[in-house]
Biopython code that builds the backbone (N, CA, C, O; Angstrom):
import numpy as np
from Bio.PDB.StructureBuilder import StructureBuilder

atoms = [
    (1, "UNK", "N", (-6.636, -11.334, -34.665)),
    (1, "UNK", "CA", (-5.852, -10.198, -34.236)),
    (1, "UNK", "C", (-5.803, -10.096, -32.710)),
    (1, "UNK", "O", (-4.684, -9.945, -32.220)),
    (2, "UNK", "N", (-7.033, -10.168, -31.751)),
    (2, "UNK", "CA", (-6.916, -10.130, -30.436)),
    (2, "UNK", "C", (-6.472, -11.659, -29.922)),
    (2, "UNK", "O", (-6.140, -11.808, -28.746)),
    (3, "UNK", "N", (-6.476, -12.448, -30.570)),
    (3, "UNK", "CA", (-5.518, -13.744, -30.281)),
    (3, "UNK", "C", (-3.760, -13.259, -30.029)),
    (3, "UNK", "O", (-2.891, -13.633, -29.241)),
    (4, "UNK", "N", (-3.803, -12.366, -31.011)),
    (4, "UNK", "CA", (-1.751, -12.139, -31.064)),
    (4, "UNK", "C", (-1.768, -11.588, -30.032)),
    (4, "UNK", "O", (-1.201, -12.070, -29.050)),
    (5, "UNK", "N", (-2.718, -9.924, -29.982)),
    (5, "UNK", "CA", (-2.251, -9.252, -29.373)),
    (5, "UNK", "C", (-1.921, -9.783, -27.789)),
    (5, "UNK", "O", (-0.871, -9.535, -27.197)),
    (6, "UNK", "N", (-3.288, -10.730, -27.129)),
    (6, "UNK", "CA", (-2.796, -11.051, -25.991)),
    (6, "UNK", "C", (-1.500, -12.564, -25.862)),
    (6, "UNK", "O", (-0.819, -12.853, -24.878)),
    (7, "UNK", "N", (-1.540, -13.287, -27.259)),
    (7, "UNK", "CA", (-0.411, -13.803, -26.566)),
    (7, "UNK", "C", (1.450, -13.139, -26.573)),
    (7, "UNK", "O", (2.448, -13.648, -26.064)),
    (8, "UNK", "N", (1.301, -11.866, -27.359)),
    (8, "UNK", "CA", (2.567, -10.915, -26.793)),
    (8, "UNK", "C", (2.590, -10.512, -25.899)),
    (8, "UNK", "O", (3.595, -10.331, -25.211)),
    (9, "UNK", "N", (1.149, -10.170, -25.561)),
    (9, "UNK", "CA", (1.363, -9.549, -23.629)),
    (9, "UNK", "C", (1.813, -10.503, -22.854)),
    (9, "UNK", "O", (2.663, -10.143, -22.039)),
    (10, "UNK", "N", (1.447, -11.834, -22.852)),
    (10, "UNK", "CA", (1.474, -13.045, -22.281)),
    (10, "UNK", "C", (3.112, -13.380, -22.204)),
    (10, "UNK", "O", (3.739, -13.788, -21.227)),
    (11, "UNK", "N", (3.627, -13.063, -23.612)),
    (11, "UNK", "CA", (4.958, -13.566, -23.659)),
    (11, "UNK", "C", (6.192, -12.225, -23.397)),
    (11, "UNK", "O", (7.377, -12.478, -23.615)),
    (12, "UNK", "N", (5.820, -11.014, -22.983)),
    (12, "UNK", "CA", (6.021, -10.110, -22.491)),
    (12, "UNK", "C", (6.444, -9.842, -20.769)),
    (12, "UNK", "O", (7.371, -9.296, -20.169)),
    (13, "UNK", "N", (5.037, -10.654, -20.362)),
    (13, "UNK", "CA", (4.930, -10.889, -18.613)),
    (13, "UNK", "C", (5.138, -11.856, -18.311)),
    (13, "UNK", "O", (4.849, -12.194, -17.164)),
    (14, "UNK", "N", (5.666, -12.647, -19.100)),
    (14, "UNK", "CA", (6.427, -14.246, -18.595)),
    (14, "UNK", "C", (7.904, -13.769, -18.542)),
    (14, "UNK", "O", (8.652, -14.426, -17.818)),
    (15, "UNK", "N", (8.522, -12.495, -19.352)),
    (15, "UNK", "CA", (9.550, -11.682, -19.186)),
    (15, "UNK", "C", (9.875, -11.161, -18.309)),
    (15, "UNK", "O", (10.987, -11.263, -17.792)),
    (16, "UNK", "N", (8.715, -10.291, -17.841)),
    (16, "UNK", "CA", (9.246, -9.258, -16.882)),
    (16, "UNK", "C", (9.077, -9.971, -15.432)),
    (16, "UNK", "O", (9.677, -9.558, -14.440)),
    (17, "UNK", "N", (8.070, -11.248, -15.409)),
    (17, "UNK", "CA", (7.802, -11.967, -13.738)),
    (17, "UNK", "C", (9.213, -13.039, -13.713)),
    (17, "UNK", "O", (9.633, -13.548, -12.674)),
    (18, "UNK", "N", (9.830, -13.253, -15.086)),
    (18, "UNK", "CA", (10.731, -13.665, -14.920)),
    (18, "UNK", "C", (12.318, -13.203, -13.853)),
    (18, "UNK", "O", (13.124, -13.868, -13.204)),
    (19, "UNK", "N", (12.136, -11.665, -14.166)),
    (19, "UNK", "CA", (13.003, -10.967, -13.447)),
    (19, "UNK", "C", (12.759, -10.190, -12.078)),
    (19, "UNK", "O", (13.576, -9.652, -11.330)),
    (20, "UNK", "N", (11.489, -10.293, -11.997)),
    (20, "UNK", "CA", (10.481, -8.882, -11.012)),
    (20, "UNK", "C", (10.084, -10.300, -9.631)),
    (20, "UNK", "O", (9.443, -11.252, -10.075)),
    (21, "UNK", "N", (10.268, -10.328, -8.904)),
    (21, "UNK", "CA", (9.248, -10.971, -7.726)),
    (21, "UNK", "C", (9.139, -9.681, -6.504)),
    (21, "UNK", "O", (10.149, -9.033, -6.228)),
    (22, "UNK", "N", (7.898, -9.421, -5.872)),
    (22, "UNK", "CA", (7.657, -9.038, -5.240)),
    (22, "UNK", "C", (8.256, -9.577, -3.423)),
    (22, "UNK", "O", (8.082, -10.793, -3.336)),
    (23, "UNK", "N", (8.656, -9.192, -2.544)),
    (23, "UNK", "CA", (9.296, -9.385, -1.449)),
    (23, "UNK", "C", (8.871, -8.985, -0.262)),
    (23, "UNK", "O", (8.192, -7.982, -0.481)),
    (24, "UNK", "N", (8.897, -9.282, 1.255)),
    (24, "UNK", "CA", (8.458, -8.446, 2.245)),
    (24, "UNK", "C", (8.359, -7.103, 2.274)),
    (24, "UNK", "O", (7.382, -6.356, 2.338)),
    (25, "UNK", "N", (10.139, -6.806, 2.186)),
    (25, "UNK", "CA", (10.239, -5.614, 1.927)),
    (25, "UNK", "C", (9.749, -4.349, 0.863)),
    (25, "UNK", "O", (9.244, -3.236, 1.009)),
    (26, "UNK", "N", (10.186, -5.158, -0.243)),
    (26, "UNK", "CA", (9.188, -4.441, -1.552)),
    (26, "UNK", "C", (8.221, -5.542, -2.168)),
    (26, "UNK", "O", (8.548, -6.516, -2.846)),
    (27, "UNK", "N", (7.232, -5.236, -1.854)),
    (27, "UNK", "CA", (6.512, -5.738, -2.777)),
    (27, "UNK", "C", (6.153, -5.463, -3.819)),
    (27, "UNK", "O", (6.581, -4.419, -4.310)),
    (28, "UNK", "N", (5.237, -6.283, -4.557)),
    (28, "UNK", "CA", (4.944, -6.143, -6.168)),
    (28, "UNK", "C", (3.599, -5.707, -5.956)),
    (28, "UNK", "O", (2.695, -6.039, -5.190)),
    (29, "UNK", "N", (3.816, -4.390, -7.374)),
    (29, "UNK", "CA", (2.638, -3.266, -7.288)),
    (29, "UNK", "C", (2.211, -3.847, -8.979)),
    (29, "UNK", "O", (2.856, -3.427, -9.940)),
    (30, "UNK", "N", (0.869, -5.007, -9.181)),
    (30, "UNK", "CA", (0.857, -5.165, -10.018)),
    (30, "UNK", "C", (-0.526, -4.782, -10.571)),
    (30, "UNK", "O", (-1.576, -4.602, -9.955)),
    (31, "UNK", "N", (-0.243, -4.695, -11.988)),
    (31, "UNK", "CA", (-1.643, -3.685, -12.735)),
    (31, "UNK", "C", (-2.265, -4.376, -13.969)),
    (31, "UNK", "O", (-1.716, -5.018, -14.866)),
    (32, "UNK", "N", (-3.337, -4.121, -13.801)),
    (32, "UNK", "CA", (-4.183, -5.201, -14.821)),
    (32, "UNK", "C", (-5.064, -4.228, -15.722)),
    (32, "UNK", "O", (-5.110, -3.275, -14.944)),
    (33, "UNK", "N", (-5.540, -3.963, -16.447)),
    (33, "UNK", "CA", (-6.015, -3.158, -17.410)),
    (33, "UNK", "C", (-7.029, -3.662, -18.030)),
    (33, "UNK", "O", (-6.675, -4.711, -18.567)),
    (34, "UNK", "N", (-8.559, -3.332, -18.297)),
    (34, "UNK", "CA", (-9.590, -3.736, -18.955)),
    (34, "UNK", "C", (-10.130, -2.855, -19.741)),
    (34, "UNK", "O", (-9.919, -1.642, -19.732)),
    (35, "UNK", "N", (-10.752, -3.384, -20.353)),
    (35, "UNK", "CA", (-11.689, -2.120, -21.364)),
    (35, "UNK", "C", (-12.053, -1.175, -20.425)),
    (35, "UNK", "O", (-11.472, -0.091, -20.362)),
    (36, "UNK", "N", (-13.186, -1.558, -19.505)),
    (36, "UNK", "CA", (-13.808, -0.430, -18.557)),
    (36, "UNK", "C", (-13.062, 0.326, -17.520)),
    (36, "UNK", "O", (-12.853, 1.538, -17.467)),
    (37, "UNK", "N", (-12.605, -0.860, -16.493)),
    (37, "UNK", "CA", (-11.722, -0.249, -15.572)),
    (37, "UNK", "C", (-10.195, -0.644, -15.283)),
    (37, "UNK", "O", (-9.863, -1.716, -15.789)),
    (38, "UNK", "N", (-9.512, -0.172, -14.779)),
    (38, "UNK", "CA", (-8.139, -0.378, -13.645)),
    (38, "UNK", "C", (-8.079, -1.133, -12.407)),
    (38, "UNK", "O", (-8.745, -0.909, -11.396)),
    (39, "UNK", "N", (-6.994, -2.286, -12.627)),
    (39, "UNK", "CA", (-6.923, -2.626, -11.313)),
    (39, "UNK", "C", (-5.801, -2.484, -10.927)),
    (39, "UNK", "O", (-4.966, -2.465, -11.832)),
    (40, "UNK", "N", (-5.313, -2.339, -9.615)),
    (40, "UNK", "CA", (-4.093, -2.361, -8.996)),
    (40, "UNK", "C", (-3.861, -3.298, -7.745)),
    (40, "UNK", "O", (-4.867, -3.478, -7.059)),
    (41, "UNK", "N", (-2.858, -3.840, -7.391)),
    (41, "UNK", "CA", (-2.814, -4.640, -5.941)),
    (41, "UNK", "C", (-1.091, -4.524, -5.792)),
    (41, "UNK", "O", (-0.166, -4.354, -6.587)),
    (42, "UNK", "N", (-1.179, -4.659, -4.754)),
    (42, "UNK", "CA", (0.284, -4.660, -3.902)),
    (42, "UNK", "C", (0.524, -6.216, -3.313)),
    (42, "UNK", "O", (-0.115, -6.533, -2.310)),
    (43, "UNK", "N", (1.366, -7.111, -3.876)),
    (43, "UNK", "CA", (1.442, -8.724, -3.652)),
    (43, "UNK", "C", (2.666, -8.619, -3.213)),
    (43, "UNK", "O", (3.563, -7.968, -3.749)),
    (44, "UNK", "N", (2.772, -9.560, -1.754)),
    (44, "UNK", "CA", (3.838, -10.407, -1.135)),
    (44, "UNK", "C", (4.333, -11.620, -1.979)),
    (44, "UNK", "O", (3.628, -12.619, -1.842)),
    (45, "UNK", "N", (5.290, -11.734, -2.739)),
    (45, "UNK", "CA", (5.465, -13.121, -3.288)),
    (45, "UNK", "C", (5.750, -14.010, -2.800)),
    (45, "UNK", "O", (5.296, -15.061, -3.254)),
    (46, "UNK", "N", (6.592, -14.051, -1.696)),
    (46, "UNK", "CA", (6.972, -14.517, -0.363)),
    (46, "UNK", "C", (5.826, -15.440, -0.028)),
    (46, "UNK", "O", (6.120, -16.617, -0.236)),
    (47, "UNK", "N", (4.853, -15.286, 0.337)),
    (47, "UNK", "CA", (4.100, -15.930, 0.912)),
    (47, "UNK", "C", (2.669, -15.852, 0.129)),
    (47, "UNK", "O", (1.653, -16.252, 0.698)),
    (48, "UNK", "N", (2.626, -15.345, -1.141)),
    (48, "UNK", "CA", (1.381, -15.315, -2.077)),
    (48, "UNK", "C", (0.169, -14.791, -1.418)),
    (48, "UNK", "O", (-0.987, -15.187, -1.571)),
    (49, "UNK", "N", (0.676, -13.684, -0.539)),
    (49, "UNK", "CA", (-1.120, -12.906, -0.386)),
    (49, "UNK", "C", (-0.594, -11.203, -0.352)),
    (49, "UNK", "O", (0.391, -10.623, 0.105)),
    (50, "UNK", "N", (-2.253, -10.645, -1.355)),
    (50, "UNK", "CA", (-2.507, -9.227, -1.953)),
    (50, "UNK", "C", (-2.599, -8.951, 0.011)),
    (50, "UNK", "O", (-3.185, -9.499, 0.945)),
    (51, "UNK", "N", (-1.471, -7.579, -0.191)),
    (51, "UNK", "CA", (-1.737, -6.804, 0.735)),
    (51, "UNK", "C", (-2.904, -5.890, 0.613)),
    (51, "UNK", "O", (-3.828, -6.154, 1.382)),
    (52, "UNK", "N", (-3.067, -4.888, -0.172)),
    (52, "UNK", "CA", (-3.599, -4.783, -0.540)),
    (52, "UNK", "C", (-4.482, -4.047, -1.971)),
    (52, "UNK", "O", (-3.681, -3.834, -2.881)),
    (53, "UNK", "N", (-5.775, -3.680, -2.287)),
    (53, "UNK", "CA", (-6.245, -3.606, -3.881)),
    (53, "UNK", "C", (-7.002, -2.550, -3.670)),
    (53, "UNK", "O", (-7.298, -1.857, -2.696)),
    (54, "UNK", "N", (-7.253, -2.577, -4.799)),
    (54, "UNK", "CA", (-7.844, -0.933, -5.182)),
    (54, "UNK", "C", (-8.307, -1.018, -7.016)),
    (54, "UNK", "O", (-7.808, -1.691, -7.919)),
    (55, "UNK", "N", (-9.207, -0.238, -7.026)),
    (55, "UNK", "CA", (-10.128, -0.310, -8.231)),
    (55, "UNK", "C", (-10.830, 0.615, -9.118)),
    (55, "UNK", "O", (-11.537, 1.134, -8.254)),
    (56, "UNK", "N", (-11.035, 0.980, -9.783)),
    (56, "UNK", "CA", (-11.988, 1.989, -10.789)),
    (56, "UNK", "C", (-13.359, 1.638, -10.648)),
    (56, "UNK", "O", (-14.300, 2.431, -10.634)),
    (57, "UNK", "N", (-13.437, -0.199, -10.497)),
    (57, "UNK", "CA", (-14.847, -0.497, -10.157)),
    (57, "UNK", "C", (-15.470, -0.398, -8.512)),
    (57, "UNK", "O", (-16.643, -0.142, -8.238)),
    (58, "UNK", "N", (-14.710, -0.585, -7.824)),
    (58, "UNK", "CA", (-14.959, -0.854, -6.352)),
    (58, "UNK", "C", (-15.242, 0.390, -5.434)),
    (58, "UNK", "O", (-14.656, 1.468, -5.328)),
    (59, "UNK", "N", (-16.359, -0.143, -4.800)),
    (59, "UNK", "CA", (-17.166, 0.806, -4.089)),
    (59, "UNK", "C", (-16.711, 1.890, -3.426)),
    (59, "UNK", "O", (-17.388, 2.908, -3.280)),
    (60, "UNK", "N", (-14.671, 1.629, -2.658)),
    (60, "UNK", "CA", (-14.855, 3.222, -2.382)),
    (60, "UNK", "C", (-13.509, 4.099, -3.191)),
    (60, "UNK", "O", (-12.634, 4.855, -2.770)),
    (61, "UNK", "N", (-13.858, 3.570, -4.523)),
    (61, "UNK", "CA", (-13.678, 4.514, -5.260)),
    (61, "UNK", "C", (-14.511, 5.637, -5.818)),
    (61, "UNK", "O", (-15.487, 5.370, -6.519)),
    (62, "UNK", "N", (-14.161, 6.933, -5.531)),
    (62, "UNK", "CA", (-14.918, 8.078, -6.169)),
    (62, "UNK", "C", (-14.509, 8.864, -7.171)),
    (62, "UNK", "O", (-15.275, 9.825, -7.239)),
    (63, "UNK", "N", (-13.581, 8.920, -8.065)),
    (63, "UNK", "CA", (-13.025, 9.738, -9.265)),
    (63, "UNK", "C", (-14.286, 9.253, -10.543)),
    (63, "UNK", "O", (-14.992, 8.272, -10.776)),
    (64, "UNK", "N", (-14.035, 10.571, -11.120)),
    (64, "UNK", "CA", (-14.915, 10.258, -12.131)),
    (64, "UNK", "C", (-13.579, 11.294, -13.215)),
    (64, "UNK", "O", (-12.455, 11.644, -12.856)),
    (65, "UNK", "N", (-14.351, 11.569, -14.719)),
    (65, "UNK", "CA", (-13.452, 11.811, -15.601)),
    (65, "UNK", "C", (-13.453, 10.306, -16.668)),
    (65, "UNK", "O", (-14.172, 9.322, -16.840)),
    (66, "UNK", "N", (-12.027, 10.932, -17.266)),
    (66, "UNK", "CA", (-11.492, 10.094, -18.508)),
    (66, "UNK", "C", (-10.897, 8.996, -17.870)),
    (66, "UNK", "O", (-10.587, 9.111, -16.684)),
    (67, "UNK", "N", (-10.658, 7.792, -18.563)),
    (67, "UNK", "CA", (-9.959, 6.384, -18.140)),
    (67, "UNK", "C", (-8.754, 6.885, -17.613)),
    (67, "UNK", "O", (-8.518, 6.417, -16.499)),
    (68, "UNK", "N", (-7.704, 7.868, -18.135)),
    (68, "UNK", "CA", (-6.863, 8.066, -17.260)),
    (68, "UNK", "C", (-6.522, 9.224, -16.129)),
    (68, "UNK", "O", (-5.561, 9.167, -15.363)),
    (69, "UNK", "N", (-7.158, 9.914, -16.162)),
    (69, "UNK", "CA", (-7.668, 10.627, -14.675)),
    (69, "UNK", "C", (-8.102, 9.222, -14.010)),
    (69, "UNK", "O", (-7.082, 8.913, -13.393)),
    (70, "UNK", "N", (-9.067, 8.180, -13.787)),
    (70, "UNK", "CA", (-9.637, 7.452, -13.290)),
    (70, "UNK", "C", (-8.325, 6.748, -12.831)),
    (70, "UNK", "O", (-8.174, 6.688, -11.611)),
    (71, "UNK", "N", (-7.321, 6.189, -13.640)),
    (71, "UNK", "CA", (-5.978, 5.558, -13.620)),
    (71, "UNK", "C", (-5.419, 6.378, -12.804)),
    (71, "UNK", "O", (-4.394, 5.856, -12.365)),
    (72, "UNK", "N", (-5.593, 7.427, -12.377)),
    (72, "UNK", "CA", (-4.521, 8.499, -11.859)),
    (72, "UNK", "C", (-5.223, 8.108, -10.235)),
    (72, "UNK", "O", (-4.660, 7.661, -9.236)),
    (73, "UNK", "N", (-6.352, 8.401, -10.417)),
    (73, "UNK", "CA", (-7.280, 8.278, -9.009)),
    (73, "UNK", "C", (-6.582, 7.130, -8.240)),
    (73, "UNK", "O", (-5.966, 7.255, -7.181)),
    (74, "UNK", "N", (-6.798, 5.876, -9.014)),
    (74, "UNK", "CA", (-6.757, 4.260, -8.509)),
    (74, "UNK", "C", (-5.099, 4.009, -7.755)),
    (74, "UNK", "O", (-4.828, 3.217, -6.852)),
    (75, "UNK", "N", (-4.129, 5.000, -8.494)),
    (75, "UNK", "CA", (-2.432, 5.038, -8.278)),
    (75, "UNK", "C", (-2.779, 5.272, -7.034)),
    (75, "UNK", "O", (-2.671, 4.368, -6.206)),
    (76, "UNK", "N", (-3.252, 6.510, -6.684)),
    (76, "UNK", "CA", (-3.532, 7.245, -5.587)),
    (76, "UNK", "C", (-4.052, 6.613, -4.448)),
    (76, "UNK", "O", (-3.508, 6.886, -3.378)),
    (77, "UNK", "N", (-5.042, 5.779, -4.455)),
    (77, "UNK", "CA", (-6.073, 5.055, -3.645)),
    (77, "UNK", "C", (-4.982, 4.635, -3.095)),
    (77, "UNK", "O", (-4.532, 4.955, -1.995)),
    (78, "UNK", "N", (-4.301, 3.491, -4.313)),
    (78, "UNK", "CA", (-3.576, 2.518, -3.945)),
    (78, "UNK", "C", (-2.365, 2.579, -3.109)),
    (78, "UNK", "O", (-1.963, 1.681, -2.369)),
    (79, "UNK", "N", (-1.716, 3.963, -3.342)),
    (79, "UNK", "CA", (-0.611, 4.347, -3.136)),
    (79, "UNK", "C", (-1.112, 4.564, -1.132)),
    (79, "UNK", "O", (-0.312, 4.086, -0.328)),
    (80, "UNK", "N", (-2.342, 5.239, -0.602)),
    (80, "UNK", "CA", (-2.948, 6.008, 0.584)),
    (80, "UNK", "C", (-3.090, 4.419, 1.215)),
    (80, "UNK", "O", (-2.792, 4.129, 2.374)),
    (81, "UNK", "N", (-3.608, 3.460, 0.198)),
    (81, "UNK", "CA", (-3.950, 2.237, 1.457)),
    (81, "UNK", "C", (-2.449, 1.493, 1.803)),
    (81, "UNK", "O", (-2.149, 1.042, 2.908)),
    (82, "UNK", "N", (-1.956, 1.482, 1.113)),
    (82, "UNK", "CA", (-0.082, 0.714, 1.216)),
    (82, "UNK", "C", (0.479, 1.673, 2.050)),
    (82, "UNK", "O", (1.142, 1.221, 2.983)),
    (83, "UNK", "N", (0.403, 2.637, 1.975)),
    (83, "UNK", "CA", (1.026, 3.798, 3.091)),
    (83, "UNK", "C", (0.524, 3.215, 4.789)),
    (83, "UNK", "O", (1.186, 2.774, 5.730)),
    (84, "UNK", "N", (-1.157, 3.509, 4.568)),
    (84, "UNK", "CA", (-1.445, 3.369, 5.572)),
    (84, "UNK", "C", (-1.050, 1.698, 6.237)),
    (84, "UNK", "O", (-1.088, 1.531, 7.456)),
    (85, "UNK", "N", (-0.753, 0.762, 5.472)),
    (85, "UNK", "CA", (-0.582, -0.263, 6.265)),
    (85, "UNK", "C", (1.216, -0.674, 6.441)),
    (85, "UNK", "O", (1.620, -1.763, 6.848)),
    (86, "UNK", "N", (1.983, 0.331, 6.081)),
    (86, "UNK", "CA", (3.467, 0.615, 6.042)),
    (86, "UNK", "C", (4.168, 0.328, 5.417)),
    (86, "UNK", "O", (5.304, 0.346, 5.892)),
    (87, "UNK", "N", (3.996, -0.225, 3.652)),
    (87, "UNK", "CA", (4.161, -0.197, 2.631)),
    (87, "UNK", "C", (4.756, 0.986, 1.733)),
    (87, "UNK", "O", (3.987, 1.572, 0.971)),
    (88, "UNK", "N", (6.008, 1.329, 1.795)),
    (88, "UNK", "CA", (6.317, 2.176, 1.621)),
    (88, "UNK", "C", (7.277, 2.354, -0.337)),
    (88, "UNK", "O", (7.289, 3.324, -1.094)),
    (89, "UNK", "N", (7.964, 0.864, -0.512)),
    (89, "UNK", "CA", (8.356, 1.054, -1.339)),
    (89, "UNK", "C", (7.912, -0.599, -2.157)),
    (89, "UNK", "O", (7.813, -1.657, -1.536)),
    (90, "UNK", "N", (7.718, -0.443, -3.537)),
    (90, "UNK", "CA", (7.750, -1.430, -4.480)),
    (90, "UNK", "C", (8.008, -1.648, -5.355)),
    (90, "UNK", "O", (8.483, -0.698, -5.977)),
    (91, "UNK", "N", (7.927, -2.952, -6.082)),
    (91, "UNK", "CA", (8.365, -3.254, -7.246)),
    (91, "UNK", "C", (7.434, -2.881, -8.474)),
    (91, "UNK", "O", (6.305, -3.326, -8.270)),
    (92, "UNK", "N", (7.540, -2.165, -9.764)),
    (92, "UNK", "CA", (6.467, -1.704, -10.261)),
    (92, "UNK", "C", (6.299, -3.328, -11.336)),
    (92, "UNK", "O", (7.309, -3.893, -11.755)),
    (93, "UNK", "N", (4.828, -3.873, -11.636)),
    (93, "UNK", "CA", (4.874, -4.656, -12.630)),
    (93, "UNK", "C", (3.590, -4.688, -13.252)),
    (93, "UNK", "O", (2.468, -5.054, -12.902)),
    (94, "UNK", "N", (4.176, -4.114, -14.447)),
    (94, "UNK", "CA", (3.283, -3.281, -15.614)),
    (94, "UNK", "C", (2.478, -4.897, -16.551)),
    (94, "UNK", "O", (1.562, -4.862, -17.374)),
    (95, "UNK", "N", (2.996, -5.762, -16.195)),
    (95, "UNK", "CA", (1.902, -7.022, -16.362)),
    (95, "UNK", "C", (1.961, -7.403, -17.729)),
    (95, "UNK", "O", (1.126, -8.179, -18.193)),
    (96, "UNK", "N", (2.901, -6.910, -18.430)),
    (96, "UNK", "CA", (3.223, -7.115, -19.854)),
    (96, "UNK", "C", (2.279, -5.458, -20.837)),
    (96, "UNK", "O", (2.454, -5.155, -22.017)),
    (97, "UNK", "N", (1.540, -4.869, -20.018)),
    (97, "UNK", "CA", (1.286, -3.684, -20.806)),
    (97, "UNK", "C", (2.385, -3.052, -20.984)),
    (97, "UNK", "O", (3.371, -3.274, -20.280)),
    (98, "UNK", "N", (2.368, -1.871, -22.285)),
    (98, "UNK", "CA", (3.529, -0.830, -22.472)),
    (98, "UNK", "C", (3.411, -0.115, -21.222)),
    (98, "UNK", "O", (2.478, -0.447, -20.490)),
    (99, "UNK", "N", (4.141, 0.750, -20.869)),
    (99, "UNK", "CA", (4.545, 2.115, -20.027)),
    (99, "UNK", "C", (4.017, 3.201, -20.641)),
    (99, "UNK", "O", (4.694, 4.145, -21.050)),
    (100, "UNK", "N", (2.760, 3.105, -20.731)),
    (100, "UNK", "CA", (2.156, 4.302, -21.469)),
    (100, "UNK", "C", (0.646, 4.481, -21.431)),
    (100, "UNK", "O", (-0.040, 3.464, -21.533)),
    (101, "UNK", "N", (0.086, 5.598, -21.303)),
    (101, "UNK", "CA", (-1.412, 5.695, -20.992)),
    (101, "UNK", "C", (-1.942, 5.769, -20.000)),
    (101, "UNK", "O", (-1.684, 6.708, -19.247)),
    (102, "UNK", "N", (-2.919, 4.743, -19.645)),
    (102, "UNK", "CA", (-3.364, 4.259, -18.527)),
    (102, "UNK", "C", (-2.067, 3.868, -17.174)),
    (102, "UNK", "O", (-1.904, 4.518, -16.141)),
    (103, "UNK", "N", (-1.495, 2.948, -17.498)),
    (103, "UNK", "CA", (-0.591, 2.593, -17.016)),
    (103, "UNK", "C", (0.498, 3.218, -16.373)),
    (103, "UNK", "O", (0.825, 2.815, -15.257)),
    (104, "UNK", "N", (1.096, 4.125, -16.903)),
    (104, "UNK", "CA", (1.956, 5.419, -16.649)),
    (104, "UNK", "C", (0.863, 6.196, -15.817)),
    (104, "UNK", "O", (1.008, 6.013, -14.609)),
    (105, "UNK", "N", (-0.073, 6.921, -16.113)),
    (105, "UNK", "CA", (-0.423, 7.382, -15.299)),
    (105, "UNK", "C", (-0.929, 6.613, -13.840)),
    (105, "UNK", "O", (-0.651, 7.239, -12.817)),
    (106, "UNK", "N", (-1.610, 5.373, -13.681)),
    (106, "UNK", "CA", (-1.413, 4.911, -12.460)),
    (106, "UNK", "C", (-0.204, 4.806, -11.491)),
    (106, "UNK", "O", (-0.247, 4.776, -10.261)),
    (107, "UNK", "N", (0.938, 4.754, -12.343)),
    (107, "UNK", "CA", (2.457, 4.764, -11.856)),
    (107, "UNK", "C", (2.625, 6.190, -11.229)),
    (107, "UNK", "O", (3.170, 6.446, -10.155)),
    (108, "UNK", "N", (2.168, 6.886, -11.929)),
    (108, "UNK", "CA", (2.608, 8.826, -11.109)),
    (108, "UNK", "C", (1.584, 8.850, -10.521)),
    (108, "UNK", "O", (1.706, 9.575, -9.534)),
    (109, "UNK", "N", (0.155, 8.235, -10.644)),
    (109, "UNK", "CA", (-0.371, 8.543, -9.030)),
    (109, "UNK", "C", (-0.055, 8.007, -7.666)),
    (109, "UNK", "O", (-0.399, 8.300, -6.521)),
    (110, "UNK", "N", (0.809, 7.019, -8.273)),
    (110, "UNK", "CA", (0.893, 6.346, -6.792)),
    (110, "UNK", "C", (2.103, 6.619, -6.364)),
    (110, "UNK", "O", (2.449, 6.277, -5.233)),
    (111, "UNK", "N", (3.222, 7.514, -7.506)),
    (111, "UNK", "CA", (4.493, 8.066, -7.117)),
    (111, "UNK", "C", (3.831, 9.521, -6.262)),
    (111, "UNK", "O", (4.372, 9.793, -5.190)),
    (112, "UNK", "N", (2.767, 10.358, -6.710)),
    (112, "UNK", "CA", (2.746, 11.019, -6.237)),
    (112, "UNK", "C", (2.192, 11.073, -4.923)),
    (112, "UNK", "O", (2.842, 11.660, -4.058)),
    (113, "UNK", "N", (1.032, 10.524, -4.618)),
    (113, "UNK", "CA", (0.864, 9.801, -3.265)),
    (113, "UNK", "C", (2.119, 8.952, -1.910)),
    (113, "UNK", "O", (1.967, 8.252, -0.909)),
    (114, "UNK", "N", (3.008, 9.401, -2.475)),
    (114, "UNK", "CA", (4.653, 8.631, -1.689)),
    (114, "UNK", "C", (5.005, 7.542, -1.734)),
    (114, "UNK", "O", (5.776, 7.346, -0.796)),
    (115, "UNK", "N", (4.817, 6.360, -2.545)),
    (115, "UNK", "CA", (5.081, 5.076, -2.592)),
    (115, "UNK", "C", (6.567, 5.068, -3.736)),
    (115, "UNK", "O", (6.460, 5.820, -4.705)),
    (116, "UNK", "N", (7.761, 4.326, -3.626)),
    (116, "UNK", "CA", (8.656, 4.473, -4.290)),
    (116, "UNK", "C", (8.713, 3.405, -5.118)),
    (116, "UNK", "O", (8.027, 2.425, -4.825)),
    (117, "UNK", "N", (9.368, 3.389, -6.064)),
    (117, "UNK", "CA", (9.540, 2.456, -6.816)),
    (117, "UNK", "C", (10.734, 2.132, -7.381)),
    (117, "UNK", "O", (10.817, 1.164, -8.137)),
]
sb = StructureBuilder()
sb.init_structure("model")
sb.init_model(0)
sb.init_chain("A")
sb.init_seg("    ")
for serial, (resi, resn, name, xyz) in enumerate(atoms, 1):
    if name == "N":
        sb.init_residue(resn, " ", resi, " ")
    sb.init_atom(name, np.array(xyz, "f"), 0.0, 1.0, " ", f" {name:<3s}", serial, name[0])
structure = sb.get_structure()
């Protein structure tokens, strides 16, 4: 069963990277999802390097709560460090997860923090 499930995600995000590349201008705001925690990063495809990342596990994260309050936190982080380095708008890529949960809510924290999408 966890054999299928990840090779639909797999054949899901061979979909959406099919259409989505990240750019100078916008880059790709991409999200990875684990049992425990959230990850997020902001990637140049252009030239293949994370501007930059942000985490549920990493040290200066401080939210505590449910997995998605925590998801909400990490949008946020992510959304304050891309700001601060003039990152203003991106491409959202949900990595073959649904638009829902965890995921969605990292998306409205980092909409609400000012990053566009």
């Amino acid at each position: 069963m966890a054999g299928k499930k990840m090779s639909r995600r797999e054949r899901i995000k061979k979909g959406i990277r099919k259409r989505l590349t990240g750019s100078e201008t916008r880059p790709r705001l991409s999200v990875y999802r684990s049992n425990k925690g959230i990850y997020a990063q902001i990637i140049n495809d252009v030239t293949g390097t994370t501007i930059v990342s942000a985490s549920s596990l990493s040290k200066d994260f401080t939210g505590k709560g449910t997995k998605i309050e925590q998801s909400l936190a990490v949008g946020k982080l992510v959304a304050e460090k891309a700001l601060a380095v003039g990152v203003k708008e991106v491409v959202f890529d949900r990595n073959g997860y649904l638009y829902h949960g965890r995921i969605k809510s990292l998306a409205e924290g980092a909409r609400e923090a000012g990053l566009v999408f």
